[in-house]
C-alpha positions as CSV (number, residue, x, y, z in Angstrom):
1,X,-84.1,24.9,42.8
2,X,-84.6,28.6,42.1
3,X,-81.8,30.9,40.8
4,X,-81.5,34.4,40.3
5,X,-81.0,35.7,36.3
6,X,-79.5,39.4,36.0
7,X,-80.9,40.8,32.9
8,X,-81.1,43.9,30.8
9,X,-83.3,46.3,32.6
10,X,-87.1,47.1,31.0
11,X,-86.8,43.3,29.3
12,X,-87.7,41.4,32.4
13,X,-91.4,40.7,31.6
14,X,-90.2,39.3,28.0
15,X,-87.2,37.6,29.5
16,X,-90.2,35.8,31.9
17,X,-92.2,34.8,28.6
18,X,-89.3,33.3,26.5
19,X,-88.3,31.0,29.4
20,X,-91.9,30.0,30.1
21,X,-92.0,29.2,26.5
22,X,-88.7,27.3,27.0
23,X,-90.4,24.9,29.6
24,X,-89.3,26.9,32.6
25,X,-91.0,28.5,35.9
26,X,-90.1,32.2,36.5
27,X,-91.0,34.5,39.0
28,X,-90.7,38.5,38.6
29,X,-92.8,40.1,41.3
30,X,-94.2,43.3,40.6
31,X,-96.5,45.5,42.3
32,X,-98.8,49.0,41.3
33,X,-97.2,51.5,43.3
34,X,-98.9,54.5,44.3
35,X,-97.4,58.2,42.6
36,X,-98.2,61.5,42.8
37,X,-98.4,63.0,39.6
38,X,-99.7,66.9,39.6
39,X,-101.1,67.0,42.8
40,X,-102.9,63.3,42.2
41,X,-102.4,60.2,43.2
42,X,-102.2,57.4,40.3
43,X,-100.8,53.7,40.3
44,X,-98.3,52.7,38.2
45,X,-96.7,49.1,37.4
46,X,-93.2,48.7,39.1
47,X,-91.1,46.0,39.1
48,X,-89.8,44.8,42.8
49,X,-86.5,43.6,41.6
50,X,-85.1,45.9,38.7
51,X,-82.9,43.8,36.2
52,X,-83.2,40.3,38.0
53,X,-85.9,37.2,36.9
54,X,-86.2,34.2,39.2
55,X,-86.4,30.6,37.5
56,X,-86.7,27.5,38.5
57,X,-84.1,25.2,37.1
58,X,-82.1,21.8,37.5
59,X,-79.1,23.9,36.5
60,X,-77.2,21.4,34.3
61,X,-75.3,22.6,31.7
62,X,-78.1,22.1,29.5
63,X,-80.4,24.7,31.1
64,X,-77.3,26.8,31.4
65,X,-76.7,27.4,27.9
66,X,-80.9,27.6,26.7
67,X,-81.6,30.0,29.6
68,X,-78.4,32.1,29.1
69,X,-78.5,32.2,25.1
70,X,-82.0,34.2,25.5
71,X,-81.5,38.0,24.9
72,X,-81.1,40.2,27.8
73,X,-80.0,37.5,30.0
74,X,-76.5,38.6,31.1
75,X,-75.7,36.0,33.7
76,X,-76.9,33.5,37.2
77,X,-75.8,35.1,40.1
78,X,-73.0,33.7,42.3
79,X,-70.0,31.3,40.9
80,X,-70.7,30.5,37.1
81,X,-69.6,26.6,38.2
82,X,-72.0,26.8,41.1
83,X,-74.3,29.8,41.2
84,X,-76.3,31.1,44.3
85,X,-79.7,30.1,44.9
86,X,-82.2,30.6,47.2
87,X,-83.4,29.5,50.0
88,X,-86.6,27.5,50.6
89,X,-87.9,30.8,52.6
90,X,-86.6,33.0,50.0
91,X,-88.5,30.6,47.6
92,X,-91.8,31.2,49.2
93,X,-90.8,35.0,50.1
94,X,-90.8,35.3,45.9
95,X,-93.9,33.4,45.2
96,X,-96.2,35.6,47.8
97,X,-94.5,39.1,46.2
98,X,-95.2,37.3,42.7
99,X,-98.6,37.0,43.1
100,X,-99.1,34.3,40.5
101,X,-97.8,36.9,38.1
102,X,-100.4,39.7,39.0
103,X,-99.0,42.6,40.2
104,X,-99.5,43.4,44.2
105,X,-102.2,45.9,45.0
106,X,-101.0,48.4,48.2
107,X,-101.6,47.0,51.8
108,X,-105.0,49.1,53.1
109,X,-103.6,50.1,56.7
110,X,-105.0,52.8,59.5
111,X,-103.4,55.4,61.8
112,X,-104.2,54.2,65.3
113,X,-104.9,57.0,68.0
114,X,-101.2,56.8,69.5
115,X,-100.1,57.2,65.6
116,X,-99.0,53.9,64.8
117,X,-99.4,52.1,61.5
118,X,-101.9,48.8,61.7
119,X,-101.9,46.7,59.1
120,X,-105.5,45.9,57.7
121,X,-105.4,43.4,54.4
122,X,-102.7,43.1,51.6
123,X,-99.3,41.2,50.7
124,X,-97.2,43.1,54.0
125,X,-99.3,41.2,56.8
126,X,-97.1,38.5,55.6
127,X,-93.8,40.4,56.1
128,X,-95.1,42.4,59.4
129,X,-92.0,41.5,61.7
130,X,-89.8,43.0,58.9
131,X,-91.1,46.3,58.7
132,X,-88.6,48.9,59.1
133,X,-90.3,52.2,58.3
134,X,-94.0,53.4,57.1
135,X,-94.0,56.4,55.5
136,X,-97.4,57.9,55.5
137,X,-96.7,61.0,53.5
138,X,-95.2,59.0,50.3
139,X,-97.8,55.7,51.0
140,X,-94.8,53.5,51.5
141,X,-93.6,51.2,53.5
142,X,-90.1,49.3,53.9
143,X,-89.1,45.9,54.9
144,X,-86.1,43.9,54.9
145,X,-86.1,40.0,53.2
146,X,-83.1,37.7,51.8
147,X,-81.9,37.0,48.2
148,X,-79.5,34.9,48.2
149,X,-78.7,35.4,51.5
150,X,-77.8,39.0,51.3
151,X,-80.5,41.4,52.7
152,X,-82.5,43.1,50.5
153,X,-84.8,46.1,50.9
154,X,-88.1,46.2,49.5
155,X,-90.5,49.2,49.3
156,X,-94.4,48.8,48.7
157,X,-97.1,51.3,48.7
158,X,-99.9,51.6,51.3
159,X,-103.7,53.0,51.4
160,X,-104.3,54.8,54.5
161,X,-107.6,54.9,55.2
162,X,-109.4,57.0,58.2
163,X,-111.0,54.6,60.2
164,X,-113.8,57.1,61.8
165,X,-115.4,55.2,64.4
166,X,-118.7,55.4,64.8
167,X,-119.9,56.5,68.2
168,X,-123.5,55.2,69.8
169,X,-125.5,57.8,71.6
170,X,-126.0,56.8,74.9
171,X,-129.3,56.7,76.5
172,X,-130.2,58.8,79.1
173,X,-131.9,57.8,82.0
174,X,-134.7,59.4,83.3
């Protein structure tokens, strides 16, 4: 089953590598997320979930005191005798935001004529129903998932692009 890990912020990448050296899956989705720095846009490595790691674990009192006597982890979320984990949809939620530990390039989307936002290739076609808000201006977008069954909001970046469609001439008769 998978569990959630609350660790020291800024040490969840090395929190990963220990426990993967310990025998253990992990998850810690990141993504490059698109910032304007002096009037230009640049990409920059975020992590999705701040000061939380996702293993996979048994959870016996074994695994319990190696994972927990790594530095930086504080704690499993939920009851210490029984602590939360997630579901098997959360489970696959985490591994498509993971990425097989590459970080998520933004979604490429277009402005249609009436102004809405469609989606055109990246990681949100898969969370398209949970879309809550696009905000063109920043290169966001919002959606809603479960941890643990509380609901979470994640924000990713998006690439608009101008789709300028390309008009025939039309052949006059004559």
């Amino acid at each position: 089953m998978w569990y959630v890990l609350q660790v020291k912020g800024g040490q969840e990448l090395s929190i990963c590598k220990q426990l993967k050296e310990a025998g253990y899956t992990t998850l810690s989705p990141r993504e490059l997320r698109n910032i304007r720095t002096k009037g230009a846009w640049k990409q920059k490595e975020y992590i999705l979930f701040p000061n939380y790691v996702f293993v996979e674990t048994d959870y016996k009192a074994e695994d319990y005191y190696r994972i927990t006597q790594i530095g930086g982890v504080q704690k499993f979320l939920g009851d210490q005798r029984c602590p939360s984990c997630l579901s098997y949809l959360e489970e696959m939620w985490m591994k498509i935001l993971d990425n097989d530990g590459v970080p998520l390039k933004p979604t490429i989307v277009t402005c249609n004529d009436d102004g809405n936002v469609e989606l055109l290739k990246g990681v949100l076609l898969n969370f398209k129903s949970r879309i809550k808000i696009f905000n063109k201006r920043q290169r966001r977008a919002v959606f809603e998932i479960t941890v643990c069954n509380e609901v979470k909001e994640i924000t990713l970046s998006i690439d608009m692009i101008n789709e300028e469609k390309e008009k025939k001439p039309t052949e006059a008769s004559g």
